[in-house]
C-alpha positions in Angstrom: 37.0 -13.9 16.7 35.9 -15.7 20.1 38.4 -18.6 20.6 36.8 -22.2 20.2 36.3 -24.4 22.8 39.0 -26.8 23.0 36.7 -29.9 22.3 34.2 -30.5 19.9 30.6 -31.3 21.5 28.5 -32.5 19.0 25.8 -32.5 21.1 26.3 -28.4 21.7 25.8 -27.7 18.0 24.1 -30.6 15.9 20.3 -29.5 16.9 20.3 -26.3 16.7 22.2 -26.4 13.2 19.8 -28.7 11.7 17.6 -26.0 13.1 19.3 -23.3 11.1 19.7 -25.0 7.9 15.7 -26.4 7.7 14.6 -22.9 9.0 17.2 -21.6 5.7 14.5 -23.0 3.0 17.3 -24.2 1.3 16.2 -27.9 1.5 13.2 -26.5 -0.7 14.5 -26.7 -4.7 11.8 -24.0 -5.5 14.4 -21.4 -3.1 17.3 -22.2 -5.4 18.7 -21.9 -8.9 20.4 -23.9 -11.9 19.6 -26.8 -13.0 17.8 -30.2 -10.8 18.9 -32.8 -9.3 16.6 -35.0 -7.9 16.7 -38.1 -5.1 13.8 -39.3 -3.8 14.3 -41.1 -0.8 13.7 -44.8 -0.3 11.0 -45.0 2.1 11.8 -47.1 5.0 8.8 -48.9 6.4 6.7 -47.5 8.8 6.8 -50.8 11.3 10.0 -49.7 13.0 12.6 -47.6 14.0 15.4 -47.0 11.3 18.2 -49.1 11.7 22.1 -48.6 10.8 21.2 -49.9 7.1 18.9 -46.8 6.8 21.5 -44.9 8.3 23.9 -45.8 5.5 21.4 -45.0 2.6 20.5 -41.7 4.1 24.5 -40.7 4.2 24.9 -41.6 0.5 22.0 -39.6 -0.4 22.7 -36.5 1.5 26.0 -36.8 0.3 25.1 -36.5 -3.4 22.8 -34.0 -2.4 25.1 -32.0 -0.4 27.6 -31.8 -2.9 25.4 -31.3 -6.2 23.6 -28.7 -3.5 26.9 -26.9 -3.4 27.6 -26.7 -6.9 25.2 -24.8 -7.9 22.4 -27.3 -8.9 18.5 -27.0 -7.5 18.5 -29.8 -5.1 15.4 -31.9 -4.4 15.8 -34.9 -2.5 11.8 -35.9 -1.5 11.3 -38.0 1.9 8.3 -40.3 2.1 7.8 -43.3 4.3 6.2 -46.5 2.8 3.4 -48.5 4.6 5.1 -51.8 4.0 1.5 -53.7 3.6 2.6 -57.7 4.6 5.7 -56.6 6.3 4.0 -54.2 9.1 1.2 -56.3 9.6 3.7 -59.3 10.4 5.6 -56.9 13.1 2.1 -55.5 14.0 0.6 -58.6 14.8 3.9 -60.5 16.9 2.9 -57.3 19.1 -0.3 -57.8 19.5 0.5 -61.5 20.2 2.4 -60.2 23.1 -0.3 -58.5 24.1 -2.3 -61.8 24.1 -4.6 -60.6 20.9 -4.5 -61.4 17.4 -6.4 -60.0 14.6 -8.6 -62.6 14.5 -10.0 -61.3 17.7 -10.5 -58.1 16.0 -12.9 -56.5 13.6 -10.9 -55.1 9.9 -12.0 -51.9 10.7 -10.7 -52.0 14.6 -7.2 -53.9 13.0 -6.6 -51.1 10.5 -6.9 -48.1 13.1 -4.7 -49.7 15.6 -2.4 -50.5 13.4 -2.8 -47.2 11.7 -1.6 -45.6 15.3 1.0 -48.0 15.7 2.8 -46.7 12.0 2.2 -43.1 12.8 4.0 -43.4 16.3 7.3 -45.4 13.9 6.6 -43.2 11.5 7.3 -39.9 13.6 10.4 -41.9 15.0 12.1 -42.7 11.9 11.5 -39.0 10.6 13.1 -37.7 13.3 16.5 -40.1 12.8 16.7 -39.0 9.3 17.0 -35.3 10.9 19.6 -36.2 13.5 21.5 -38.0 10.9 21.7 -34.2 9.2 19.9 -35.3 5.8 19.0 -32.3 4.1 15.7 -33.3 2.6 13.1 -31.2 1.4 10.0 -32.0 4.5 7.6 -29.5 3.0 7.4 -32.0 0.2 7.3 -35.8 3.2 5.0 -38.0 1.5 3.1 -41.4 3.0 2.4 -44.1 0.8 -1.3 -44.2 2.4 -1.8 -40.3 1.4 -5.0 -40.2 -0.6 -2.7 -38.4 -3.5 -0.5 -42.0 -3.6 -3.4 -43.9 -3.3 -5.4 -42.2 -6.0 -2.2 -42.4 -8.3 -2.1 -46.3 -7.8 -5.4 -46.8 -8.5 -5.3 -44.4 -11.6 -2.2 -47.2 -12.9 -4.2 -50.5 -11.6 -7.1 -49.4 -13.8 -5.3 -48.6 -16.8 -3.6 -51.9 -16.6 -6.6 -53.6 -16.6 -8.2 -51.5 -19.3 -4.9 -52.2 -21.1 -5.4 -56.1 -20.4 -1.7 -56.0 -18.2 -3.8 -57.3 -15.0 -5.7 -60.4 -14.9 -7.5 -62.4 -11.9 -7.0 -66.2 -11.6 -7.3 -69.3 -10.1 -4.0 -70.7 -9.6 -1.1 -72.4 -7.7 0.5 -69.5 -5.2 3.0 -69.5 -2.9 0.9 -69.6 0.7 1.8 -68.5 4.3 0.1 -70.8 6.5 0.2 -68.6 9.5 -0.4 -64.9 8.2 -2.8 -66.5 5.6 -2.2 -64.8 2.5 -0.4 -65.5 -1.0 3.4 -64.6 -1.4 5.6 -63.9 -4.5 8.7 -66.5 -5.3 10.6 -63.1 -3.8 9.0 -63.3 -0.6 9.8 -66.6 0.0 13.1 -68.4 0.8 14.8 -71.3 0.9 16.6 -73.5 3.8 18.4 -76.8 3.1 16.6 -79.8 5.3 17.4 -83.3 5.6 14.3 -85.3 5.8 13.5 -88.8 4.9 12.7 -89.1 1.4 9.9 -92.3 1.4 9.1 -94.8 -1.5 6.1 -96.3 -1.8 4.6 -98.7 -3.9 1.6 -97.8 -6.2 0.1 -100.8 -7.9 3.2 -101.3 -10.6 5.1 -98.4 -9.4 7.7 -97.5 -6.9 7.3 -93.5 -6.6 9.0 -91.1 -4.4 8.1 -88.1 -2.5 9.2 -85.9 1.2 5.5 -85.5 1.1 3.0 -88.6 1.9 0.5 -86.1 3.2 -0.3 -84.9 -0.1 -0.7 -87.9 -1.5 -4.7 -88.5 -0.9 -6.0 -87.3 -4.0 -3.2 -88.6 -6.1 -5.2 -90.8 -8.7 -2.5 -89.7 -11.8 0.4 -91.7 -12.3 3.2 -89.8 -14.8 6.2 -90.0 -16.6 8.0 -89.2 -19.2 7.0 -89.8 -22.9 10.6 -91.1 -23.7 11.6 -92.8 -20.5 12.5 -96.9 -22.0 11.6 -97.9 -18.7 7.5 -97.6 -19.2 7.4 -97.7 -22.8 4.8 -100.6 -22.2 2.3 -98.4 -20.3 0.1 -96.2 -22.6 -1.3 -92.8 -21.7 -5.0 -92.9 -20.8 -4.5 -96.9 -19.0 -5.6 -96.8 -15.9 -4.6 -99.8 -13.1 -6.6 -100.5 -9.5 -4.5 -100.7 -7.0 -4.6 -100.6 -3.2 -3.5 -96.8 -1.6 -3.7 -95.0 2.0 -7.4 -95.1 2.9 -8.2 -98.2 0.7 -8.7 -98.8 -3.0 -8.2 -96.9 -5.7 -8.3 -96.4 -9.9 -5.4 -94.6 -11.4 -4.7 -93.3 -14.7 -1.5 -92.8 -16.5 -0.7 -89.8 -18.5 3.1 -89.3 -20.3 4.5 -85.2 -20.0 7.6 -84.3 -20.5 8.3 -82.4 -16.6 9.0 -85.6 -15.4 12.3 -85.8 -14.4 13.8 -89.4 -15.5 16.5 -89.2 -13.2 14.7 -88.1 -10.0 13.4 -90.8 -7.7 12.2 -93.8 -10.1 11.4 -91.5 -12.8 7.6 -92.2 -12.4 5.5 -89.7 -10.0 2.1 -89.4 -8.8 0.7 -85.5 -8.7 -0.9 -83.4 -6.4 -2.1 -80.7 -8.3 -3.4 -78.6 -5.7 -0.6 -78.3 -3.7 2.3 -78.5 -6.5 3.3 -76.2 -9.1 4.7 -78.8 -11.5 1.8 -80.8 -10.8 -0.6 -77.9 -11.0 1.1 -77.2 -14.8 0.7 -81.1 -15.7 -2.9 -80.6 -14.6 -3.5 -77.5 -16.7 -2.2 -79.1 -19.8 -3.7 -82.4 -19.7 -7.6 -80.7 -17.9 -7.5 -82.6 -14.7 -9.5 -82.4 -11.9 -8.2 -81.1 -9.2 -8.4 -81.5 -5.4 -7.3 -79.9 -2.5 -6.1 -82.1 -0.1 -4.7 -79.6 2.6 -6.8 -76.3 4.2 -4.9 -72.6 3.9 -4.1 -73.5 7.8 -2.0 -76.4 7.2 -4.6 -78.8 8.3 -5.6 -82.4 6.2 -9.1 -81.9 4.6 -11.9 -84.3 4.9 -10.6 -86.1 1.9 -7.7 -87.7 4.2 -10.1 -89.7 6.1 -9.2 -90.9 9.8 -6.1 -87.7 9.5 -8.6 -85.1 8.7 -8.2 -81.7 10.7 -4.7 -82.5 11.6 -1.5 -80.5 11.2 0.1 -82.0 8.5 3.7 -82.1 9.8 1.6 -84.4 12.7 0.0 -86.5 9.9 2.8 -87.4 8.2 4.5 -90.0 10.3 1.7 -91.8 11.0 0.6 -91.8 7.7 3.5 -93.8 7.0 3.1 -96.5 9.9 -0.3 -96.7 7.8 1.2 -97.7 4.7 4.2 -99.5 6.2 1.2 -101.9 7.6 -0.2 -102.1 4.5 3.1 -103.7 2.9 3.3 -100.2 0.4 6.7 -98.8 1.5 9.5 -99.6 -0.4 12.6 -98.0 1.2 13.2 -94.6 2.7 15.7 -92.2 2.6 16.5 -91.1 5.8 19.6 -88.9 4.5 17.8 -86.7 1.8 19.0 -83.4 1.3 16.5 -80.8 -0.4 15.6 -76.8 0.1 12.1 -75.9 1.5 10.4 -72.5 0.7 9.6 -70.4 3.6 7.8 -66.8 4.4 10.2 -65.2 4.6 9.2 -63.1 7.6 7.7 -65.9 10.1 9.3 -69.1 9.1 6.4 -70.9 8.0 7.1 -73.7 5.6 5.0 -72.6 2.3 1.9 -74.1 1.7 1.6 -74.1 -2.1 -2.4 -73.3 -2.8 -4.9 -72.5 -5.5 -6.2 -69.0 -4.2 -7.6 -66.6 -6.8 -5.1 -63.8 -7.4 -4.7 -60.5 -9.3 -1.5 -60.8 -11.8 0.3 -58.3 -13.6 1.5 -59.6 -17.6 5.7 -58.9 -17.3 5.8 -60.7 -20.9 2.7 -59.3 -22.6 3.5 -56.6 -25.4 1.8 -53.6 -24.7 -1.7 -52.5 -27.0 -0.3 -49.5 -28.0 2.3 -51.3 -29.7 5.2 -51.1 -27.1 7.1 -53.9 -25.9 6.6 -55.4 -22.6 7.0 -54.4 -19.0 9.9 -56.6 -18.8 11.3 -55.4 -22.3 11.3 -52.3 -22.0 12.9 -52.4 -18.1 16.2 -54.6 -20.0 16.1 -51.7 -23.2 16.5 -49.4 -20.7 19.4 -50.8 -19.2 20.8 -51.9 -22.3 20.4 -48.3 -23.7 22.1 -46.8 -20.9 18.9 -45.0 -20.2 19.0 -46.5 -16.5 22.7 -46.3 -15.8 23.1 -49.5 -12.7 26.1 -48.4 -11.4 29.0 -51.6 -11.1 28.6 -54.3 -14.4 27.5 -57.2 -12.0 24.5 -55.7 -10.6 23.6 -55.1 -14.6 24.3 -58.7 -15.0 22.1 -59.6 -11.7 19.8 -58.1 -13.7 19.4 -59.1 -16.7 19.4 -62.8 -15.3 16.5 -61.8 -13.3 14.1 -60.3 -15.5 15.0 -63.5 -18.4 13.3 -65.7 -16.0 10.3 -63.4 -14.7 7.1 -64.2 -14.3 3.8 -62.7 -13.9 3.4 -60.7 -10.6 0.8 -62.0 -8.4 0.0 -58.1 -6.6 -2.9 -58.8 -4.3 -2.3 -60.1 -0.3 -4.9 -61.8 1.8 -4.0 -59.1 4.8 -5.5 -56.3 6.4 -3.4 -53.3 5.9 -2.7 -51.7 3.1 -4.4 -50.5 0.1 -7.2 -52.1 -0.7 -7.8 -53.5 -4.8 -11.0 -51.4 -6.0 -12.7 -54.2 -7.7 -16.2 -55.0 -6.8 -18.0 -58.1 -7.8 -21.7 -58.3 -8.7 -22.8 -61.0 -6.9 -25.9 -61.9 -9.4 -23.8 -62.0 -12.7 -20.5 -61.8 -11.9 -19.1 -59.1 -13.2 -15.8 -57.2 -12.4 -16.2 -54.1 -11.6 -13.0 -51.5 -11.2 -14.4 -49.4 -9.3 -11.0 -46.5 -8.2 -13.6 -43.6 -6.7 -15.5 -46.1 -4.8 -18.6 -44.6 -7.1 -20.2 -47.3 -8.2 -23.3 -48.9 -6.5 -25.3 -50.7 -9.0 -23.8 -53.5 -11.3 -23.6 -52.1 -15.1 -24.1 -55.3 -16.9 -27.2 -56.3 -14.6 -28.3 -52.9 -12.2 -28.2 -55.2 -9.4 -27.4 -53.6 -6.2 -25.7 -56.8 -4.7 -22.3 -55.7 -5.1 -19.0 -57.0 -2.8 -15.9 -55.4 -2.0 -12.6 -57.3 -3.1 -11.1 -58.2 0.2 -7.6 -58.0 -0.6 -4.6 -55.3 -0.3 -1.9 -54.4 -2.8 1.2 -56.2 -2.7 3.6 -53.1 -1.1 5.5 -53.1 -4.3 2.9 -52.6 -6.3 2.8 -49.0 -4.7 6.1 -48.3 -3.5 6.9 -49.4 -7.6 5.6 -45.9 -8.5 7.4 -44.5 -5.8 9.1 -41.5 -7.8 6.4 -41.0 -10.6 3.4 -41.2 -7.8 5.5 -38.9 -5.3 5.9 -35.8 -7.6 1.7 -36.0 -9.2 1.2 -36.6 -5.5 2.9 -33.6 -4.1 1.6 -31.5 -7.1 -2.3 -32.5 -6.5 -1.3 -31.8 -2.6 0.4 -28.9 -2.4 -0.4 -26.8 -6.4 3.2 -27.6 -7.0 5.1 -28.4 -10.3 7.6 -31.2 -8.7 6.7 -33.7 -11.6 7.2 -30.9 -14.3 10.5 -29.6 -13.0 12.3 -32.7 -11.1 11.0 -36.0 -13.2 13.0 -37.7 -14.5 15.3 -37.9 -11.2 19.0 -38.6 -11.5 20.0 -40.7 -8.6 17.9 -44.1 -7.3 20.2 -45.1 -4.3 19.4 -48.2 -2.3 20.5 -51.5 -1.1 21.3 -54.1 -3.8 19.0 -56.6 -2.4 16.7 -55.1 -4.0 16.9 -54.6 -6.8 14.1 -56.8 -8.5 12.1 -56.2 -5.5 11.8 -52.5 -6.5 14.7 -51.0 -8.8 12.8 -53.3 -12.1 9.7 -52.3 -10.8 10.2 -48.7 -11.1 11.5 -48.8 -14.0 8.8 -50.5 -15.8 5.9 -48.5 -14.3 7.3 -45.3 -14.8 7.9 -46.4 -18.3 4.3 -47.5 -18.7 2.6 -44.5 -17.1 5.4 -42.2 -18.5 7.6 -43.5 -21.3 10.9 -41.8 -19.7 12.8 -43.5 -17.2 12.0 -42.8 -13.3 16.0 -42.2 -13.0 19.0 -41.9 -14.7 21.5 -43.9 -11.9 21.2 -46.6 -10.1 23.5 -46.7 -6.9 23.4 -50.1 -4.7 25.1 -50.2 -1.4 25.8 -52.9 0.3 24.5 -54.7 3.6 26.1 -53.0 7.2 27.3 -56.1 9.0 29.5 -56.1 12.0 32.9 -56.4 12.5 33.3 -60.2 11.9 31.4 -59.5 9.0 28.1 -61.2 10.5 24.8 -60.1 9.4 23.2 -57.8 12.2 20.2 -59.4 14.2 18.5 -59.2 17.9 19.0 -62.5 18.6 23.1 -62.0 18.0 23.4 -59.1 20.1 25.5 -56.9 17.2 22.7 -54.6 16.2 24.1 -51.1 16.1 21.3 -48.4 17.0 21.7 -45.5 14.9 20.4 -43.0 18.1 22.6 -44.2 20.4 25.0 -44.1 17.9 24.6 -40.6 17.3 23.8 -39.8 21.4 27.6 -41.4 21.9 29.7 -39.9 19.3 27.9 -37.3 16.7 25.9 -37.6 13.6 29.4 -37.0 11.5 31.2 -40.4 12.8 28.7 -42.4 12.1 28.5 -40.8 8.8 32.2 -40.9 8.0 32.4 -44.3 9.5 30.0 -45.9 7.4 31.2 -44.0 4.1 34.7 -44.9 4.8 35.0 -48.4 3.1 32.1 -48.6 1.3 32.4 -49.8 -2.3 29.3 -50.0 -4.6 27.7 -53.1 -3.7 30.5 -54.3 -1.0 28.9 -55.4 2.2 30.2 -52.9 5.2 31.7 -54.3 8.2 31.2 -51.7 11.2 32.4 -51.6 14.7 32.2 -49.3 17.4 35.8 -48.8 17.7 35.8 -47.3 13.9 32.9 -45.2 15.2 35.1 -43.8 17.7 38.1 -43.2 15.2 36.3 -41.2 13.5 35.2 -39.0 16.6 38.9 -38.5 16.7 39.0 -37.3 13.4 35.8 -34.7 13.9 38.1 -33.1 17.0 41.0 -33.7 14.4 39.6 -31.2 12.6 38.3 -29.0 15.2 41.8 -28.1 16.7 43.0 -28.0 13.7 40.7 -24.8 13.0 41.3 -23.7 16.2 45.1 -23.5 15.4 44.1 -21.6 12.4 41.5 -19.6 13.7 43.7 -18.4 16.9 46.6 -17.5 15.0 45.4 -16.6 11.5 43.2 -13.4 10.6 40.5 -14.4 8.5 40.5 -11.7 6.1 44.1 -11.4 5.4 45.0 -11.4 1.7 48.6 -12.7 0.4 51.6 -10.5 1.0 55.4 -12.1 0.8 57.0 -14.7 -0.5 55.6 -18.3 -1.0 57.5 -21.0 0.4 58.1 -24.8 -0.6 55.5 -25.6 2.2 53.5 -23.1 0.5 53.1 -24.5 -2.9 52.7 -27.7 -1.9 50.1 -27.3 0.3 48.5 -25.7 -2.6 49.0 -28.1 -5.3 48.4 -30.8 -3.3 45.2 -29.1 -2.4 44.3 -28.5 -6.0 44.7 -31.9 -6.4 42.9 -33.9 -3.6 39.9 -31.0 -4.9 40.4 -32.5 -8.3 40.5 -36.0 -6.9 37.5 -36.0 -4.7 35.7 -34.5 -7.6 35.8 -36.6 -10.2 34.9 -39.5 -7.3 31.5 -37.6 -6.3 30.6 -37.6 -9.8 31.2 -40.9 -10.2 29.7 -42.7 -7.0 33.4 -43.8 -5.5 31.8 -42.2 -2.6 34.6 -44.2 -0.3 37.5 -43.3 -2.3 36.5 -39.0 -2.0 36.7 -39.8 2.2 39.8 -41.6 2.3 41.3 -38.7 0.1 40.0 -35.9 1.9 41.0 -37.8 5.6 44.4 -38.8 4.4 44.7 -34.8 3.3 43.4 -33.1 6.0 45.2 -35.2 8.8 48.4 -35.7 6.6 48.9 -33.1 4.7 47.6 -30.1 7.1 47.3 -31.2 10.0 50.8 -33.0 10.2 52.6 -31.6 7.6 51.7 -27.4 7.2 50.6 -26.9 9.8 53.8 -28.2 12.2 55.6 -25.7 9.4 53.3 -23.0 9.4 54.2 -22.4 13.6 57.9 -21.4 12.1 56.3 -19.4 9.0 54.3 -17.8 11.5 57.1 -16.3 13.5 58.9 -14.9 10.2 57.7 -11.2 9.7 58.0 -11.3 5.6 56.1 -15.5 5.7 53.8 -14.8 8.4 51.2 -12.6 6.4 51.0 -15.4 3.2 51.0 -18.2 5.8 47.9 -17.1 7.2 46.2 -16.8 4.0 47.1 -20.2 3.0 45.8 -21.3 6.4 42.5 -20.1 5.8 42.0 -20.5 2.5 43.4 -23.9 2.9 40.8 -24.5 6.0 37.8 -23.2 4.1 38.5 -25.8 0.8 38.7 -28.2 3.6 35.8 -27.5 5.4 33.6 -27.5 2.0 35.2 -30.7 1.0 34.3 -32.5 4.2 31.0 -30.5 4.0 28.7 -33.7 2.2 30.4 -36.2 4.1 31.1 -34.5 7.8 28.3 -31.5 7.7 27.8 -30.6 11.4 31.4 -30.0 12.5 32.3 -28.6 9.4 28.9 -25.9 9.7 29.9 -25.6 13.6 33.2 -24.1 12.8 32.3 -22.1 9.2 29.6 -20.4 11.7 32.6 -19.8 14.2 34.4 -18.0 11.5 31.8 -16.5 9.4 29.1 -16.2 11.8 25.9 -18.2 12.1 24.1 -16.5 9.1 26.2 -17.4 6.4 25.8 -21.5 6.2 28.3 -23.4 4.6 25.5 -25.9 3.0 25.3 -22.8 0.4 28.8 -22.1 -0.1 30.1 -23.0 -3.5 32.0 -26.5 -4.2 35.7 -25.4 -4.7 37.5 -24.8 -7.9 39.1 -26.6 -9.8 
C-alpha cells in the first residue's frame, strides 16, 4: 500500500468521509440487522447556533450509537430540532430590537413568518454542526417540532387530556414576565438574592411589614394566625377604620393559618392579585380581589396620584407619602430576600391573575391508572426508567413530591397554537384540533374566537420520542414506532431533567403505557478551564466550528469525553483540545509505522515472544475493559483506557520492540501480524470515540469501500 502522509489533516479527510458513510445508508436502521437500538436526539433549539454543550451531547450519543452500531445491533438515532416557543421568540425579538422593531410593530401573521425564516436559517446551521461533529444519525428520518405530523400528534394528546379531564383553564395567580408579556412556570423563573429595605408601616392597630408598598392599595384584609397569643383579642370578621396611602379606609380581619408568626410582626395585610399566598388566603376565605398593578408593570388607576407609573418608580415616593402621614414605623435598610426573575430577560416577576390552561400532575387517571406524576416515580422506582447515577434518582423523586399543576399555555407568538375556540354568545369551549369547526355546538352561533395563546415548548418537545416515531411513520409510510419504541438511551444535560426527562416519561406513559426509554444518561455542564460557566459577556465561549476548523472533529470529541463523569460538570480548555490533536497524529504515525513495515495480510508464522503475549493479553484486556464501560455509560473511563493503551502500550512499548523483532528473520513474520491485528482492534476501539482518523486510516489499509463504522466490535 501507498505510504501515508506524515501528518494527519483532518481537514483532507473529515468531509468527504462523512460523505462516504451518509452516502453508505448505514445511518438508516431499515439497511441493517439484529436487534434496535434507539436514541433520539435532543433537539437543540432552533434560535441559535449549537454551542460546545450540544457538542458534548452529540459525542455521547454517537458514541453509544457507534459502538451498539458495531456490534451488531440496528441502530436508529432520529435528529429533530425543537422550535423552542418562549425561548426563540426572546432571541428573536432582542434582534429585532437591534434592528429598531419590535413585535408590537408587527402584525402576528408578519411576526410568525419572519421569525419562521429566522429558525430555518439556525436551523440549517445547527444541522450542519451535528454533521461536522461526525454524528451518525439517521437524516432521512430529521424531524421539526413545527412539522404538521408533530403538530397533529400534540393536538391528538391535548384533546384526550381534556376529554380525560387532565387539562383545565383558570383564572389564577401565574408567574408573569413584564417585558415579553406572557405567564411562566416556577421552572422558568429564578431566583437572585437582593438587599432591599424591608418597610413597616402602621395600619390602624397594626405594625405590618412588606419589600412591597406598591401593592399595598387594595389591601383592605388584615391576617394572622388563628393561634398567634399576640391578637387573641381581635376576632375574625371585625373590621377597624383606619387612615392608609390615599386616605381612609375599612379593614377586616380574617385568622389563616399561612401566616407566618415569626415573619415581620406576625400580622400581614394581602394583596391577592399580585401574591400567591395571598391569592390562596383569598380563595379559601372568597375575597374580592383586585388588581392593583397592569401586565406592564405599571400602578392601575386604583393607586390614585401614582397611577400609570413604573412601579419600581412608585415605590419610593409612596413611602415619603406615608412617612408624611406619620404611618412608617421603622425600615430595614439591610434586608436580605430572593426575587423571581424570567429567566431569559431579567425581568423581576410580576405575579398576575391571567387565565391559563393547566395540566392535573396529581389527578388519578379515569381509566383507573394512577397519576401523571405517579406513574413517572413507579417508573423509576420499578427500574422501568433506569436514571443513570443514584442522586439524579434522588433529584428526582424530590421534584415530582412537590409538583404542581403545569400551567402549558404562553401569551407569545410563536409556537403552536392551543386549538380551543370560544363561542362568544354562550361561552363554550370548543377543542377544536382540525381547525373544523365553524359554528358553536351548544348554540350554532357563528361567533367563534381563536385562543390566542401558544404551547408551552415542553408541552411538545414532552412527546419528543413517542410524537417523533407516529410522525415519521404518517410522513414517510414507515414503521419507526413499531420497530424502535420503546428507545433505550435518553441522553441529555442534567439540568433538565424535570424540565423534560419527567415529562417524557409521563406522556409517553399516558399516550402509550410503556416507558419512552429504558436509560437515562445526564451529562454535565462544559465550563471552562477555571471551571466558570461559559457566557458572551466573559469571553470563554468555545465555538464548536472553529473548534473543529482548528484542530478536527475527533479532538474535540476526545477532549470533551475525556473526564466526563455522569453528571460532573466538564472543565475545557483549548490546550486540552490541542492534546488531543497530538494524540489523533499519535495514532496516525503509529499506523504509518505499521503500515510501512507490516504486510497487511500476513498470517502468524514463528515463535511468540514476551512482547508478544503481552501485547496480546493486555489487548484482550483493555477490549474487555472498555467493554463492560460502554455498556455501562463510564463513557470517560473506556477513553482513558483505550489512550493510556494505545500511547503506552503500543505506541511506547511494542512498538519500540517490534523495530528489533522486525529485523529477526524467524520474529519478523508473527510481529507483523501482531501489528496489524493489534492496529485494527485499536482502530475499532477508538472507532465511537475518534471516528474520522480512525476511518481515514482503515480506508488507507482496506480501501475506501470497506468503512470501518460496519466493522464488527472486537472479541472478547
Amino acid at each position: 500500500m501507498k505510504e501515508l502522509p506524515k501528518a494527519y489533516e483532518p481537514k483532507n479527510y473529515e468531509d468527504q468521509i462523512y460523505k462516504r458513510w451518509e452516502k453508505s445508508g448505514f445511518f438508516n436502521p431499515d439497511n441493517l440487522e439484529g436487534e434496535p437500538y434507539t436514541i433520539v436526539m435532543p433537539p437543540p433549539n432552533a434560535n441559535a447556533p449549537s454551542h460546545v454543550g450540544h457538542a458534548l451531547g452529540y459525542t455521547i450519543q454517537d458514541i453509544l450509537i457507534r459502538f451498539n452500531r458495531m456490534r451488531g445491533k440496528k441502530t436508529l438515532w432520529l435528529p429533530g430540532t425543537d422550535h423552542a416557543g418562549f425561548e426563540t421568540q426572546v432571541v428573536f425579538e432582542k434582534k429585532l430590537e437591534k434592528e429598531g422593531s419590535s413585535r408590537f410593530k408587527m402584525t402576528r401573521e408578519e411576526f410568525y413568518a419572519a421569525c419562521w425564516d429566522y429558525v430555518q436559517t439556525n436551523k440549517h446551521i445547527s444541522e450542519n454542526a451535528i454533521r461536522r461533529l461526525g454524528s451518525s444519525c439517521d437524516w432521512s428520518r430529521n424531524i421539526f417540532t413545527l412539522d404538521p405530523e408533530i403538530v397533529k400528534v400534540v393536538y391528538q394528546t391535548f384533546k384526550k387530556m381534556y376529554d380525560d379531564g387532565l387539562i383545565y383553564r383558570a383564572g389564577r395567580i401565574c408567574n408573569w414576565c413584564p417585558k415579553h408579556q406572557t405567564g411562566l412556570s416556577d421552572l422558568e423563573t429564578k431566583h437572585e438574592e437582593r438587599h432591599d429595605p424591608f418597610y413597616y408601616f402602621k395600619y390602624g392597630p397594626f405594625v405590618i411589614g412588606t419589600s412591597r408598598p406598591e401593592t399595598k392599595f387594595g389591601d383592605k384584609y388584615v391576617v394572622m394566625h388563628p393561634a398567634d397569643k399576640r391578637y387573641a383579642r381581635y376576632t375574625a370578621g371585625e373590621t377597624i377604620n383606619l387612615e392608609w396611602i390615599n386616605g381612609p379606609i375599612t379593614a377586616t380581619i380574617l385568622k389563616d393559618e399561612a401566616v407566618d408568626m415569626e415573619f415581620g410582626t406576625g400580622v400581614m395585610t394581602i394583596t391577592p392579585a399580585h401574591d400567591a399566598v395571598d391569592f390562596a388566603i383569598a380563595e379559601r376565605h372568597k375575597l374580592d380581589i383586585e388588581p392593583v398593578i397592569d401586565k406592564r408593570g405599571k400602578l392601575l388607576p386604583i393607586a390614585g396620584e401614582f397611577s400609570a407609573m413604573k412601579i419600581l418608580d412608585a415605590r419610593p415616593k409612596i413611602v415619603e407619602k406615608l412617612a408624611a402621614k406619620g404611618l412608617v414605623d421603622h425600615i430595614d435598610e439591610k434586608y436580605t430576600h430572593n426575587v423571581q426573575m424570567c429567566y431569559k430577560c431579567g425581568s423581576l416577576i410580576e405575579p398576575q391573575i391571567v387565565p391559563q390552561w393547566y395540566v392535573a400532575m396529581t389527578k388519578p387517571l379515569s381509566d383507573g391508572r394512577p397519576s401523571l406524576r405517579d406513574m413517572a416515580v413507579a417508573a423509576v422506582d420499578k427500574k422501568e426508567v433506569k436514571i443513570v447515577t443514584e442522586k439524579f434518582e434522588k433529584t428526582f423523586r424530590h421534584w415530582m413530591e412537590n409538583i404542581r399543576d403545569w400551567p402549558i399555555s404562553r401569551q407569545i407568538w410563536w409556537g403552536i397554537p392551543i386549538p380551543v375556540k370560544y363561542c362568544e354568545k354562550c361561552d363554550e369551549v370548543i377543542v377544536d384540533i382540525d381547525d373544523a369547526v365553524v359554528k358553536c355546538p351548544k348554540c350554532a352561533s357563528a361567533r367563534l374566537k381563536q385562543d390566542s395563546d401558544t404551547f408551552d415548548t415542553w408541552f411538545s418537545s414532552g412527546q419528543w420520542p413517542y410524537a417523533t416515531m407516529l410522525a415519521n411513520d404518517a410522513k414517510h409510510g414507515t414503521k419507526t414506532f413499531e420497530n424502535y419504541y420503546p428507545t433505550q438511551v435518553m441522553e441529555t444535560g442534567w439540568d433538565i431533567l424535570f424540565f423534560w426527562i419527567a415529562r417524557m416519561i409521563m406522556f409517553s406513559y399516558y399516550r402509550a403505557n410503556k416507558p419512552p426509554f429504558q436509560n437515562v444518561f445526564l451529562h454535565g455542564l462544559v465550563r471552562d478551564k477555571d471551571r466558570q460557566k461559559m457566557s458572551k459577556s466573559k469571553g470563554n465561549v468555545i465555538d464548536p466550528l472553529g473548534v473543529i476548523d482548528a484542530y478536527g472533529a475527533d479532538a474535540l470529541r476526545f477532549a470533551l469525553i475525556f473526564s466526563t463523569a455522569s453528571g460532573n460538570d466538564i472543565p475545557l480548555a483549548e490546550d486540552k483540545i490541542n492534546g488531543m490533536k497530538h494524540f489523533a497524529n499519535k495514532l496516525w504515525n503509529i499506523a504509518r509505522f505499521i503500515t510501512a513495515n507490516a504486510n497487511l495480510k500476513q498470517v502468524p508464522a514463528g515463535p511468540m515472544t514476551h512482547a508478544d503475549t503481552e501485547i496480546l493479553a493486555k489487548l484482550e484486556s483493555v477490549t474487555t475493559a472498555i467493554t463492560g464501560h460502554l455498556e455501562n455509560f463510564r463513557l470517560h473511563e473506556a477513553a482513558q483506557e483505550i489512550y493510556q493503551f494505545t500511547w503506552r502500550e503500543l505506541a511506547d512499548v511494542y512498538i519500540e520492540q517490534s523495530k528489533l523483532q522486525l529485523q529477526d528473520k524467524k520474529l519478523k513474520t508473527n510481529t507483523e501480524h501482531i501489528l496489524v491485528i493489534t492496529l485494527a482492534s485499536v482502530l475499532k476501539l477508538l472507532h465511537p470515540f475518534m471516528p474520522f482518523v480512525t476511518e481515514a486510516i482503515w480506508g488507507e489499509m482496506y480501501g475506501n469501500k470497506n468503512l470501518l463504522m460496519m466493522e464488527p466490535w472486537p472479541s472478547i
